[in-house]
C-alpha positions as CSV (number, residue, x, y, z in Angstrom):
1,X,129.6,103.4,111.9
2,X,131.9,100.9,111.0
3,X,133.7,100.8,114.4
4,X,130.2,99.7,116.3
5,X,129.2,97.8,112.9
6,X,131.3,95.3,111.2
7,X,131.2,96.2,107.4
8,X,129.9,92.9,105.8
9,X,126.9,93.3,107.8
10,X,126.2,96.9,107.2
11,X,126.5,96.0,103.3
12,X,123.8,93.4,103.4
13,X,121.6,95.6,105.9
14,X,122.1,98.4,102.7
15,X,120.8,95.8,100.5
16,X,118.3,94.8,102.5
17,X,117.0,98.2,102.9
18,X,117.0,99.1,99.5
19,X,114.8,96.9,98.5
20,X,112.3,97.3,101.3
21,X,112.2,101.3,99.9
22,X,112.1,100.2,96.4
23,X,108.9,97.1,96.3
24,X,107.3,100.0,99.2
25,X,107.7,102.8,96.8
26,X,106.2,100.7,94.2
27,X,103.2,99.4,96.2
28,X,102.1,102.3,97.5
29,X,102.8,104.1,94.5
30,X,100.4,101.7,92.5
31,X,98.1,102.1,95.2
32,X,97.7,105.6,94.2
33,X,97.1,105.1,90.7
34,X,94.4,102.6,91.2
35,X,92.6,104.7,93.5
36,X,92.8,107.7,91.4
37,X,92.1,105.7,88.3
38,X,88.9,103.7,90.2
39,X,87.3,105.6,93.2
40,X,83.7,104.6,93.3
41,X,84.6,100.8,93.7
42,X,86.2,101.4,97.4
43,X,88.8,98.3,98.8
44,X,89.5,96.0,96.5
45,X,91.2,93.1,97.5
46,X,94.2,94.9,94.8
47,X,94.2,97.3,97.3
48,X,94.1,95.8,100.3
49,X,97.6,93.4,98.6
50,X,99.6,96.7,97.7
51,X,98.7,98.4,100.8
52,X,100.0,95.5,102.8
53,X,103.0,94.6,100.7
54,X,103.6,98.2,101.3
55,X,103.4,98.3,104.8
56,X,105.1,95.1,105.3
57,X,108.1,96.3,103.0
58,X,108.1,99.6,105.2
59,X,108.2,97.6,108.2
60,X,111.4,95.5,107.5
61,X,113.1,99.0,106.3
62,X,112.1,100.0,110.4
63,X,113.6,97.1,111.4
64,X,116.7,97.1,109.6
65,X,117.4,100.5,109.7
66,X,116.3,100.5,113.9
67,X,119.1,97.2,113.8
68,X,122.5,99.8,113.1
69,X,121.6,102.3,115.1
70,X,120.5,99.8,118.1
71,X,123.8,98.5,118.0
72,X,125.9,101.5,117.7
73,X,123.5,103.4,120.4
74,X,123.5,100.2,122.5
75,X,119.3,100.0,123.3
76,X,119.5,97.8,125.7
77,X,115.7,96.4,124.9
78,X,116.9,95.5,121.4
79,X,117.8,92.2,122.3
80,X,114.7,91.5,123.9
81,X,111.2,93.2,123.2
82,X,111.9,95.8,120.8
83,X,113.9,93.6,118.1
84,X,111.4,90.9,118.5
85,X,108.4,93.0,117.9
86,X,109.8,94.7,114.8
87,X,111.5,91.6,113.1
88,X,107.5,90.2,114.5
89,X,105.0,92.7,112.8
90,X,106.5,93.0,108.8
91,X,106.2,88.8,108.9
92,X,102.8,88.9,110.0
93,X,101.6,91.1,107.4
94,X,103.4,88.8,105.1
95,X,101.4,86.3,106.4
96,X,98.3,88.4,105.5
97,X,98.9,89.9,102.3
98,X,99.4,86.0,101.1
99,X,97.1,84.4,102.9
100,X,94.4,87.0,100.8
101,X,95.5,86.0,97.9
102,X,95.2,82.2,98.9
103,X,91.9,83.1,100.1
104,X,91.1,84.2,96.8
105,X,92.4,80.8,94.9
106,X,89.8,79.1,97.5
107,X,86.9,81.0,96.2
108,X,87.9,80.3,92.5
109,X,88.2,76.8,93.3
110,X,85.3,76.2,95.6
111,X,82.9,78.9,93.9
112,X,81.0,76.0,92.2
113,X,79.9,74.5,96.1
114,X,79.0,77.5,97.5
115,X,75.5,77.5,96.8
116,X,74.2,78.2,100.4
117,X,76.2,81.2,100.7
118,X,74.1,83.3,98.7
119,X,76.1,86.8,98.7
120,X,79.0,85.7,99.7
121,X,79.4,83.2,96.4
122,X,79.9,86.6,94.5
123,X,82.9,87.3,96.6
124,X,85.7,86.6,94.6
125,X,84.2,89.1,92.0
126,X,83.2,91.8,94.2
127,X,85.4,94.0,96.4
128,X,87.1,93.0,99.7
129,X,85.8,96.0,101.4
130,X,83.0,97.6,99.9
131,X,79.8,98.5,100.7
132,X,76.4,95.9,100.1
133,X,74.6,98.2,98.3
134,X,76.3,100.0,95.0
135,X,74.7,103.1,93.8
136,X,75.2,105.3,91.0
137,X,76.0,108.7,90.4
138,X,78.0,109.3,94.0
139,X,79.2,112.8,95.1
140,X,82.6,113.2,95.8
141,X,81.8,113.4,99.2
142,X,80.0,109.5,99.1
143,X,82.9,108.6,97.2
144,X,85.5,109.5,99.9
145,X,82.8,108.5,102.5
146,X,82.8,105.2,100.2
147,X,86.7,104.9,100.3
148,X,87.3,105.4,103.8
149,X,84.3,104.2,105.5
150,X,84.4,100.9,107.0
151,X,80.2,100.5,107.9
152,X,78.3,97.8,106.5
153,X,81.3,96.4,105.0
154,X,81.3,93.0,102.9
155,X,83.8,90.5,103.6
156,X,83.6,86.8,102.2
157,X,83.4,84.1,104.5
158,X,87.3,83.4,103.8
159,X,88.5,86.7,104.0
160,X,87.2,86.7,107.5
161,X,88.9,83.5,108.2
162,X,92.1,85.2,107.1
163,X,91.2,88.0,109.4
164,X,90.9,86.1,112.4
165,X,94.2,84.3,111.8
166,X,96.1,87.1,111.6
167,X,94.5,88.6,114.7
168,X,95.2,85.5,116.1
169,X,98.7,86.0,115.5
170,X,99.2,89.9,116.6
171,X,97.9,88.1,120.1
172,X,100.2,85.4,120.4
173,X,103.1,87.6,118.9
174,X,102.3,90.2,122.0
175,X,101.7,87.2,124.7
176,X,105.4,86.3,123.1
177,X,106.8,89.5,124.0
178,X,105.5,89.9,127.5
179,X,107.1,86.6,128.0
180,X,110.1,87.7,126.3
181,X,110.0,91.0,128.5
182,X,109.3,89.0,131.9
183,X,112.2,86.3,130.7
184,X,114.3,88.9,130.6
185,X,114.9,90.6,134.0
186,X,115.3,86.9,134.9
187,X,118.0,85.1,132.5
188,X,118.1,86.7,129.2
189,X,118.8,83.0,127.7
190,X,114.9,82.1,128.5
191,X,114.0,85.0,126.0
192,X,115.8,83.8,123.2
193,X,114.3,80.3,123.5
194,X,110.7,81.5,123.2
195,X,112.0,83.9,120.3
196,X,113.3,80.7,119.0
197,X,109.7,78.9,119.9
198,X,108.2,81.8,118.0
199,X,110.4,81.2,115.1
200,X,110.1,78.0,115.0
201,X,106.1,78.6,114.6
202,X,105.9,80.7,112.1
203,X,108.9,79.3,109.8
204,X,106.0,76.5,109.7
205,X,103.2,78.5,109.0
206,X,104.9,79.8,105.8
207,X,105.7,76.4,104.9
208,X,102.4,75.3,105.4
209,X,100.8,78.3,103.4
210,X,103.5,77.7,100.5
211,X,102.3,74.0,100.3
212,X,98.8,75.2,99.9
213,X,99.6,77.2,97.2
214,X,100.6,74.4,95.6
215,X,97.7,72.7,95.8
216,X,95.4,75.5,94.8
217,X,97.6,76.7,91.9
218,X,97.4,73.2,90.4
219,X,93.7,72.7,90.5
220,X,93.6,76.1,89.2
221,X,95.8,75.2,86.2
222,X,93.9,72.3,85.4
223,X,90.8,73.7,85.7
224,X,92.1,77.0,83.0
225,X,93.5,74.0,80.8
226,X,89.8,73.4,79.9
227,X,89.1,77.2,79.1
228,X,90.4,77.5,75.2
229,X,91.0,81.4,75.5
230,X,93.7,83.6,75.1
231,X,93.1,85.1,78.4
232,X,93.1,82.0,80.0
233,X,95.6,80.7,78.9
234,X,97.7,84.0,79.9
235,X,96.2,83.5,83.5
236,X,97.4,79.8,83.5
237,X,100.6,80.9,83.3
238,X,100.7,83.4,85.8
239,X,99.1,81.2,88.6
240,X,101.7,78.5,87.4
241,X,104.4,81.4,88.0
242,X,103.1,82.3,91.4
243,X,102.7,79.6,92.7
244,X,106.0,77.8,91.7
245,X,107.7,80.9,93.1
246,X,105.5,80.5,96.6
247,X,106.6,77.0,96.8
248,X,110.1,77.5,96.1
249,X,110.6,80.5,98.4
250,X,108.7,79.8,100.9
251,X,110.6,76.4,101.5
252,X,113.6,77.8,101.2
253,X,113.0,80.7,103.8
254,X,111.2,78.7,106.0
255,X,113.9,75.9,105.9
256,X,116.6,78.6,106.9
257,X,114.5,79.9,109.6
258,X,114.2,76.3,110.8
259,X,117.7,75.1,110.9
260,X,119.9,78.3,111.6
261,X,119.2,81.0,114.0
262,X,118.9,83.7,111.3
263,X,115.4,85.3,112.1
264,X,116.9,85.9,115.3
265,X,119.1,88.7,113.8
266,X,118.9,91.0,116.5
267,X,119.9,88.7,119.1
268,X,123.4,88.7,117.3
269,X,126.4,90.1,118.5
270,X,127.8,91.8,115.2
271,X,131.3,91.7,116.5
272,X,131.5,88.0,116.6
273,X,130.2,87.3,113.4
274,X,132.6,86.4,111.0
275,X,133.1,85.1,107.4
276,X,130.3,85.1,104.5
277,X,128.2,82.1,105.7
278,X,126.2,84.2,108.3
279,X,125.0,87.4,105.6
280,X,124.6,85.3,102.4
281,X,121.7,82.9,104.6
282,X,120.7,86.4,106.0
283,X,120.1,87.8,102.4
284,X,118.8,84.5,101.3
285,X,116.4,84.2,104.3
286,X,114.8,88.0,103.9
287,X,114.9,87.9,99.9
288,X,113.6,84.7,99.1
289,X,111.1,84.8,102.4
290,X,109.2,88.5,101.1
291,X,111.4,90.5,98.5
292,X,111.0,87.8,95.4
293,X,107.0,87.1,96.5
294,X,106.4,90.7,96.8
295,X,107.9,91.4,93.8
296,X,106.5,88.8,91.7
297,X,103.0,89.8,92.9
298,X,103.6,93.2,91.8
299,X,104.4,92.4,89.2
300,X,101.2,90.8,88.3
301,X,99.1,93.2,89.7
302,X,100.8,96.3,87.6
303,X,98.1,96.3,85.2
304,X,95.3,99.3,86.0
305,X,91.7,98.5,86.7
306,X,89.5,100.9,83.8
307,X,88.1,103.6,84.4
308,X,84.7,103.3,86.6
309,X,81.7,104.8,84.7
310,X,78.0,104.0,85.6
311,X,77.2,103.7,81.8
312,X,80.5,101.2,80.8
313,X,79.9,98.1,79.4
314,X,82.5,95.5,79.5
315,X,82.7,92.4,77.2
316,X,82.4,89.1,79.3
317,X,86.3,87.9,80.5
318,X,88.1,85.3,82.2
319,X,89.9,86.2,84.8
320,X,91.7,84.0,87.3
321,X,92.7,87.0,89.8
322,X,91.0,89.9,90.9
323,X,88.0,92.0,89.7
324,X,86.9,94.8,90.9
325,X,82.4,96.1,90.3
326,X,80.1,93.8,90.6
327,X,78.7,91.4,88.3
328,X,75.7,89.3,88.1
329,X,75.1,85.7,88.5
330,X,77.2,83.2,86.1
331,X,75.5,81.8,83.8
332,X,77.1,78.1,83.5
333,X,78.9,77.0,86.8
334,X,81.3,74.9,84.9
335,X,82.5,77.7,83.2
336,X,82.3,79.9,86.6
337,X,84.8,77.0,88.3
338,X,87.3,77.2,85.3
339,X,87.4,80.9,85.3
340,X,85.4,84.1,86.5
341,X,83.4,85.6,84.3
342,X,82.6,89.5,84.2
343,X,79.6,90.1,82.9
344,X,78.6,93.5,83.1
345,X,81.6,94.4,85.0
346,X,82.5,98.0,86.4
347,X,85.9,98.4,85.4
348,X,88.8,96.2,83.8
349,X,90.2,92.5,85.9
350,X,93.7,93.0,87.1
351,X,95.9,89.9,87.6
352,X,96.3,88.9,91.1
């Protein structure tokens, strides 16, 4: 292995890969438990984030681990299609799994001026993917029906906004990767420059997205100022967290991807890289640009949603993150702006 693969590489490809398994162990892991713990409410937007931080986290451990034994085995499509779409696919559901959450900020933010959106003004308090109508007292078999079903789903007016965007992206990342593959046969120079093009693209998508966090973390902060609760002031914190950590690492990772050739990893020739300046941006780039988010956001989202019971009665809550039954109308929009309340709530809020 170390013959085909020069050793400081295959170390930070190790590391790399370890911590894909780990944060993937631990997403879908806590995916389990909230499932078990919660059935009746169906896809929350919780569980849409870990199942996407999961799947993201198991695609870069593809990639990574598909990078040594390209190399050694000598694919010859690595270099071309078949690095491009795997380094491709764990970024775009990246893309998605933050650009929920942001989603999500919106609705806090905006949830005062959405008057003419009638159902969809509950959406930041109601599942991502759940059936309109709630009933009580479901069979196990309408519960799994519930759970896997995706008929007469309800999805916010922002959540399908994210939805096209990332569609939007799968298309252009496969119209990339035709032109990649037709580039090519012809002068495999012309592929790397619309893999760069691609980069390029993206890197400022991310910057773009970590901007807007930002901005919605800072209205949301100044709106929880007002609220004079424990709670909220507990979820002030935890926006401030996340979004200073957005910020920071998506600037950082997007400003490597910008200036160095570093997402184009699998264009490399391993042999020819030498000293410490090429891994240390490549463990900067991959850590900063999902591992630290991913981890972050796990780790405000490992607290369990309570147990769902058709006769529980919840105190009212703030909640700057994500709930899961649904609730009624709020009583006092100013309050509703600051923070969410719960009223009659299904089960417990979890952060993020």
């Amino acid at each position: 292995m170390v013959k085909c693969y020069p050793l400081n590489l295959l170390f930070v490809n190790t590391v790399l890969l370890c911590l894909d398994v780990l944060l993937a162990f631990i997403a879908f892991f806590q995916l389990c438990r909230i499932h078990l713990r919660n059935q009746q409410v169906g896809w929350t937007r919780q569980k849409v984030l870990h199942l996407m931080i999961g799947s993201s986290n198991c695609g870069y451990f593809i990639y990574f681990l598909c990078m040594v034994v390209a190399t050694c085995k000598r694919w010859l499509c690595w270099s071309n299609v078949c690095g491009f779409v795997l380094m491709a696919l764990p970024k775009i559901l990246f893309l998605a799994a933050f650009l929920l959450l942001l989603s999500f900020w919106a609705d806090l933010c905006h949830q005062a001026n959405d008057e003419e959106d009638g159902d969809e003004e509950h959406s930041s308090r109601q599942p991502l993917l759940e059936n309109s109508k709630n009933k009580t007292g479901l069979s196990n078999i309408d519960i799994r029906r519930k759970c896997c079903s995706f008929q007469c789903i309800h999805v916010g007016s922002r959540q399908k906004f994210v939805i096209v965007v990332i569609m939007l992206n799968v298309v252009l990342m496969i119209a990339f990767a035709v032109i990649i593959r037709i580039g090519a046969r012809k002068n495999p120079s012309h592929s790397l420059v619309v893999a760069r093009v691609y980069i390029d693209y993206f890197a400022t998508s991310v910057l773009l997205m970590g901007g807007a966090f930002g901005c919605y973390g800072f209205l949301l902060f100044s709106n929880l100022r007002r609220v004079r609760s424990e709670k909220a002031s507990s979820e002030m914190w935890k926006v401030v967290g996340l979004a200073v950590v957005s910020v920071l690492c998506f600037t950082s990772s997007s400003l490597i991807a910008l200036l160095t050739d570093v997402p184009l990893f699998h264009h490399w020739n391993p042999k020819e890289i030498n000293g410490v300046e090429a891994p240390v941006l490549l463990i900067l780039h991959y850590v900063l640009g999902s591992s630290v988010p991913f981890a972050v956001g796990l780790w405000f989202m490992r607290e369990l949603p309570a147990p769902s019971t058709s006769n529980m009665q919840v105190q009212p809550r703030a909640t700057t993150f994500i709930t899961y039954g649904p609730a009624g109308r709020p009583h006092h929009h100013q309050y509703w702006v600051t923070a969410t309340s719960s009223e009659n709530q299904v089960s417990r809020a979890s952060p993020i």
